[in-house]
C-alpha positions as CSV (number, residue, x, y, z in Angstrom):
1,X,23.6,-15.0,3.7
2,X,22.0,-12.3,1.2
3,X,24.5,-12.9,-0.8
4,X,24.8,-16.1,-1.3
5,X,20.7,-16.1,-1.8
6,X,21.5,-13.0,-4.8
7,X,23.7,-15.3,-6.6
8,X,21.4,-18.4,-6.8
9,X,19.0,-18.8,-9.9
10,X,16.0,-17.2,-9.6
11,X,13.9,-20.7,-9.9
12,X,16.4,-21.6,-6.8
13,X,15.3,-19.1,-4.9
14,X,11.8,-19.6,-5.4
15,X,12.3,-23.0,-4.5
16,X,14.0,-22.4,-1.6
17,X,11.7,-19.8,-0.4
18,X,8.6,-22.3,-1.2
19,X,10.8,-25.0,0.9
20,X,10.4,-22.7,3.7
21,X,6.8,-22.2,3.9
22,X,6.2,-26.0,3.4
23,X,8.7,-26.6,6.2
24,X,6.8,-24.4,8.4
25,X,3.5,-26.1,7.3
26,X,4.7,-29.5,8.3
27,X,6.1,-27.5,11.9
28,X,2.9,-26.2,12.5
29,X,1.2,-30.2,11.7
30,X,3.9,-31.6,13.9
31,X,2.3,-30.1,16.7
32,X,0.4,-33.4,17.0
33,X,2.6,-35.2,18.2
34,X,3.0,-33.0,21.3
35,X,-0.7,-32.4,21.8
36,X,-4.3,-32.5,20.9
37,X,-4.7,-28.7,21.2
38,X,-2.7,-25.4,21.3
39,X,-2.9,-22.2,23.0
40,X,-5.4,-20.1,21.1
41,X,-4.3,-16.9,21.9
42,X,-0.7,-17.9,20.8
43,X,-2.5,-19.1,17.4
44,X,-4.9,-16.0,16.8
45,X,-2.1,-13.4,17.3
46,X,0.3,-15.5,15.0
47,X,-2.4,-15.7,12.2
48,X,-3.1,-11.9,12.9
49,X,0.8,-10.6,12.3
50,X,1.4,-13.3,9.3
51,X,-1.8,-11.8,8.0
52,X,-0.4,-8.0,8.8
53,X,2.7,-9.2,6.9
54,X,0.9,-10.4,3.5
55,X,-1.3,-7.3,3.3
56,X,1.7,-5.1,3.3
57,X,3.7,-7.4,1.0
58,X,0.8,-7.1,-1.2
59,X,1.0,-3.8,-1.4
60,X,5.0,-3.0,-0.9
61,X,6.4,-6.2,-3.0
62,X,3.5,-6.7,-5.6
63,X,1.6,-3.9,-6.1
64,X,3.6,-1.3,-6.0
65,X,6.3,-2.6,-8.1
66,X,3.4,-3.6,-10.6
67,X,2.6,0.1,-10.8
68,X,5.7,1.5,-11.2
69,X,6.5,-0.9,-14.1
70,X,3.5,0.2,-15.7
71,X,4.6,3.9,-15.6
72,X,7.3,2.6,-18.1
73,X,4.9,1.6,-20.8
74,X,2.0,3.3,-22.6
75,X,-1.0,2.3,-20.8
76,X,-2.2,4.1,-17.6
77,X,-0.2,2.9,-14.5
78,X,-3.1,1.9,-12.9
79,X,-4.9,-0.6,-15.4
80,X,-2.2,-3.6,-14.5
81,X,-2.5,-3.0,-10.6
82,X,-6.4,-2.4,-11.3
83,X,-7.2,-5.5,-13.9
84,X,-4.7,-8.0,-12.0
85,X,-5.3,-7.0,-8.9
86,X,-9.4,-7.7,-9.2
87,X,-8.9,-10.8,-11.4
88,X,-6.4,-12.4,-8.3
89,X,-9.8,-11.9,-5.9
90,X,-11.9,-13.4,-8.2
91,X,-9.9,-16.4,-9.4
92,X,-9.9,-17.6,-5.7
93,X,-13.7,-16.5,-5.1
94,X,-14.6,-18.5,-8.1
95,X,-12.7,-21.7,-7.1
96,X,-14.1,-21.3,-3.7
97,X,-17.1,-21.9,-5.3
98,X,-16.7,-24.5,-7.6
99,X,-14.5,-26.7,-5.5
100,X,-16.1,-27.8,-2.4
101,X,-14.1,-27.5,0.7
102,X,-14.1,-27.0,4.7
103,X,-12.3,-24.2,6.1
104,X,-9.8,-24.8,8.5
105,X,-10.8,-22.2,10.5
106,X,-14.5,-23.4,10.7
107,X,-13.7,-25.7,13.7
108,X,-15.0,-28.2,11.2
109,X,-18.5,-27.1,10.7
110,X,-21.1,-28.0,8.4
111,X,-20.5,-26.9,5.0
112,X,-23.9,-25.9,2.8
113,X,-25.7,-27.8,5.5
114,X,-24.2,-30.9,5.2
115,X,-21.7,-32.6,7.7
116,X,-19.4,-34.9,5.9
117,X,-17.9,-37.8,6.9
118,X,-14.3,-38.2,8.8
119,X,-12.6,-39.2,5.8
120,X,-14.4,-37.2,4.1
121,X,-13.8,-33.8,5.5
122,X,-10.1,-35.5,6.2
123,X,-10.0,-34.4,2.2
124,X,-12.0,-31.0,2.3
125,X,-9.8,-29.9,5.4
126,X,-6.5,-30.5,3.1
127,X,-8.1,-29.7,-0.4
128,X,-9.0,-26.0,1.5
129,X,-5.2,-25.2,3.1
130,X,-3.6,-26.7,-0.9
131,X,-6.4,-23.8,-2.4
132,X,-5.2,-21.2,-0.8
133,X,-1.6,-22.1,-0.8
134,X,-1.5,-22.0,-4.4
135,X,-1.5,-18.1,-4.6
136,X,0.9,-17.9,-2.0
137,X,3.5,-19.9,-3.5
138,X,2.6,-18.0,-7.0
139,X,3.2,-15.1,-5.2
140,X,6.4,-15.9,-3.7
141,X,7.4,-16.9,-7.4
142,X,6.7,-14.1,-8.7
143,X,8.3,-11.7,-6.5
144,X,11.7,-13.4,-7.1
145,X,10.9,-13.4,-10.3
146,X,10.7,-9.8,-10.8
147,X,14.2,-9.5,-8.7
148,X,15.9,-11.5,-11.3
149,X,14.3,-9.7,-14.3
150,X,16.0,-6.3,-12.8
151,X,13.2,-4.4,-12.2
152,X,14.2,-1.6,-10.0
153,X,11.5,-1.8,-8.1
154,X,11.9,-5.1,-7.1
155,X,13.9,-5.8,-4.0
156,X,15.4,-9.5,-3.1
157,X,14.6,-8.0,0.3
158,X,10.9,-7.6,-0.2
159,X,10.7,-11.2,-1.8
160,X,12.5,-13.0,1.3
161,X,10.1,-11.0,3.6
162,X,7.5,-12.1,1.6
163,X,8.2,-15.9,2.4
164,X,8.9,-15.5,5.8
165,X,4.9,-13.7,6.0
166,X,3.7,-16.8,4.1
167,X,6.1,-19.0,6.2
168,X,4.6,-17.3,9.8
169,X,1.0,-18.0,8.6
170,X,1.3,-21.5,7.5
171,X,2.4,-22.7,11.2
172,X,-1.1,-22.1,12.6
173,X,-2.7,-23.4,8.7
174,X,-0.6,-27.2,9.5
175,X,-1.5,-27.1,12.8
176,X,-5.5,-26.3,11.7
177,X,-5.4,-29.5,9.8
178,X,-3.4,-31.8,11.4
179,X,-5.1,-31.6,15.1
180,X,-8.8,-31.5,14.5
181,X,-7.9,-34.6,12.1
182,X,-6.6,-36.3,15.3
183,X,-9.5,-35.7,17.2
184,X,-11.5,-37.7,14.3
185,X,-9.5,-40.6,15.5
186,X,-6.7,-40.4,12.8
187,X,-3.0,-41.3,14.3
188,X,-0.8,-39.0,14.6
189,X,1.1,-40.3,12.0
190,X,-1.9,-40.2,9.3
191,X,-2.3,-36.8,10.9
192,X,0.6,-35.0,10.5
193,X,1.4,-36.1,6.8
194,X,-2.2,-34.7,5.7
195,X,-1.7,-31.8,7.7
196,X,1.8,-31.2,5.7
197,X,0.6,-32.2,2.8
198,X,-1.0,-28.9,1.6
199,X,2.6,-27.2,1.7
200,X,3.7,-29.0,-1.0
201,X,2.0,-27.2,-4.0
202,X,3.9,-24.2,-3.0
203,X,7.2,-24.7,-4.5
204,X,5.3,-25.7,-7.8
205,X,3.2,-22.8,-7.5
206,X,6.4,-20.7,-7.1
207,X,8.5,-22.3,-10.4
208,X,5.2,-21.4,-12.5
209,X,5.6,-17.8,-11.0
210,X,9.0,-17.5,-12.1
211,X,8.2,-19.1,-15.2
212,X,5.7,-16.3,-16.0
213,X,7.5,-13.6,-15.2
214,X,11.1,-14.4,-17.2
215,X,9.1,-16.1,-20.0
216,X,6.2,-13.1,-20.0
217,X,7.9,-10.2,-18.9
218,X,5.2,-7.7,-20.7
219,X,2.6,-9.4,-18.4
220,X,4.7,-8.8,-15.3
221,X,2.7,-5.9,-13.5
222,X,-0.5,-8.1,-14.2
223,X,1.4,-11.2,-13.0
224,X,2.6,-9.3,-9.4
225,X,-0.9,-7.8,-8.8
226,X,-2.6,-11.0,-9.3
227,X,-0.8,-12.9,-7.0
228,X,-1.6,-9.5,-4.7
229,X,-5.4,-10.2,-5.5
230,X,-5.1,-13.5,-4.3
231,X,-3.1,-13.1,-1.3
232,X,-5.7,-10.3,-0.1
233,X,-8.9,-12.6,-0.7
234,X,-7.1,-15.2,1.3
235,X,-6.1,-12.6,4.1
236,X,-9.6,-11.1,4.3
237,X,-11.7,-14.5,3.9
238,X,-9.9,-17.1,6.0
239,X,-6.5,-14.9,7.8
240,X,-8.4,-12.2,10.0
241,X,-11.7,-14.3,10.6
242,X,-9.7,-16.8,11.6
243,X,-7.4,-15.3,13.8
244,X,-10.6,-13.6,15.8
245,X,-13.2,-16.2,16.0
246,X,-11.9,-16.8,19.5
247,X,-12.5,-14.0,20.8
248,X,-9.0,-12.5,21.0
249,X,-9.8,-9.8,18.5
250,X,-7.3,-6.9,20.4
251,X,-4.9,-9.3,20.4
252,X,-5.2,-10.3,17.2
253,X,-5.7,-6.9,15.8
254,X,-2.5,-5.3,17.5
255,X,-0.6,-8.0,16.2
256,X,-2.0,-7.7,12.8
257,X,-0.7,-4.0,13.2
258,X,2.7,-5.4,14.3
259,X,3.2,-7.6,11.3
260,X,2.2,-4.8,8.8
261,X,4.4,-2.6,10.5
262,X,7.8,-4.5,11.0
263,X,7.3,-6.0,6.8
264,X,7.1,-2.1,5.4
265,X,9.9,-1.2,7.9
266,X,12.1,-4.4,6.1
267,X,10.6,-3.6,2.7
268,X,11.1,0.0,2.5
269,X,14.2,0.8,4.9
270,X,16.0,-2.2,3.3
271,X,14.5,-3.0,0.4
């Protein structure tokens, strides 16, 4: 199977990663049609491993490689990691602000005061998941990306992990759209295709990361700590507050450990 994934294109396995975290977007949404609501336990210690997995992808498959490519050049090794890195966090903090939205993990309350309408938040819910999603499916890109540019850093390993981490935590995301949407009174039908619906900028997002690192190979290490940035903003704002607001925080916590722990075992034993 590794293999035969090391001999496609780099844009193909990008894609195909992408194809798997929007597949496990629209699994998570398809949970309406079984039921109105899931066991919440179940849901906070699956958001607290995927979000154990992205912090140490962060670090292991984008970070790190960013510094040690920068070690290669003139510059100090930590200006790429530092400048991208910082820029990642504030890209999404700025659009956070400019772009109003409801966070799924909210449990669809007011947002600046203000309770919108069904169909309204309908669009805020899905318009909040697609936000985030973007860095993730960048980040994805990226990472294969780097594997295909032949930086020795860069491990096909690492990048598969990565979308399997990104894969995990988009179950509960479709899921967080797709049920409280039924609730409003939204079939299940209607229901399950916005839920799905954010997944589908990610193998976009992806192509445009692979994109930037063949096409812009100088900006690589800022390219991988960017899309770090980003995945840790998303991690720390919506991933762990999410996966405690029901008061499983142990639960959640340990199985935050247990993600961070079984993605550096995959990235540095095999990668």
């Amino acid at each position: 199977m590794g293999e035969w994934v090391a001999q496609l294109s780099p844009a193909m396995q990008a894609l195909l990663g992408t194809m798997f975290t929007w597949g496990m977007t629209a699994l998570g949404a398809a949970i309406v049609f079984m039921t109105k609501s899931i066991n919440e336990r179940l849901m906070d210690s699956m958001l607290g491993f995927a979000g154990g997995v992205m912090i140490a992808a962060s670090f292991w498959s984008l970070l790190a490689p960013a510094i040690e490519m920068a070690e290669q050049d003139a510059m100090p090794a930590w200006f790429p990691a530092t400048v991208g890195f910082l820029v990642g966090g504030l890209f999404l903090a700025v659009v956070d602000k400019l772009i109003p939205h409801v966070h799924p993990t909210s449990s669809l309350k007011e947002v600046e005061g203000i309770r919108p309408q069904k169909r309204k938040r309908s669009t805020l819910l899905v318009l909040a998941i697609t936000l985030h999603n973007i860095p993730e499916g960048l980040a994805v890109g990226v990472a294969f990306g780097a594997v295909a540019a032949d930086f020795p850093s860069a491990s096909l390993t690492g990048a598969i992990a990565l979308a399997i981490g990104i894969g995990i935590q988009n179950f509960p995301e479709g899921a967080a759209v797709s049920l409280p949407l039924r609730r409003d009174g939204l079939s299940r039908r209607r229901s399950f295709f916005y839920g799905q619906l954010s997944g589908m900028v990610e193998p976009a997002a992806a192509l445009v990361g692979v994109w930037a690192v063949l096409v812009m190979e100088p900006l690589l290490p800022f390219a991988l700590s960017f899309a770090a940035g980003a995945m840790i903003f998303v991690v720390v704002e919506e991933v762990i507050p999410g996966s405690q607001e029901n008061g499983h925080k142990d639960m959640a916590s340990m199985a935050l450990m247990l993600g961070f722990t079984i993605m550096m075992i995959l990235d540095v034993a095999l990668g």
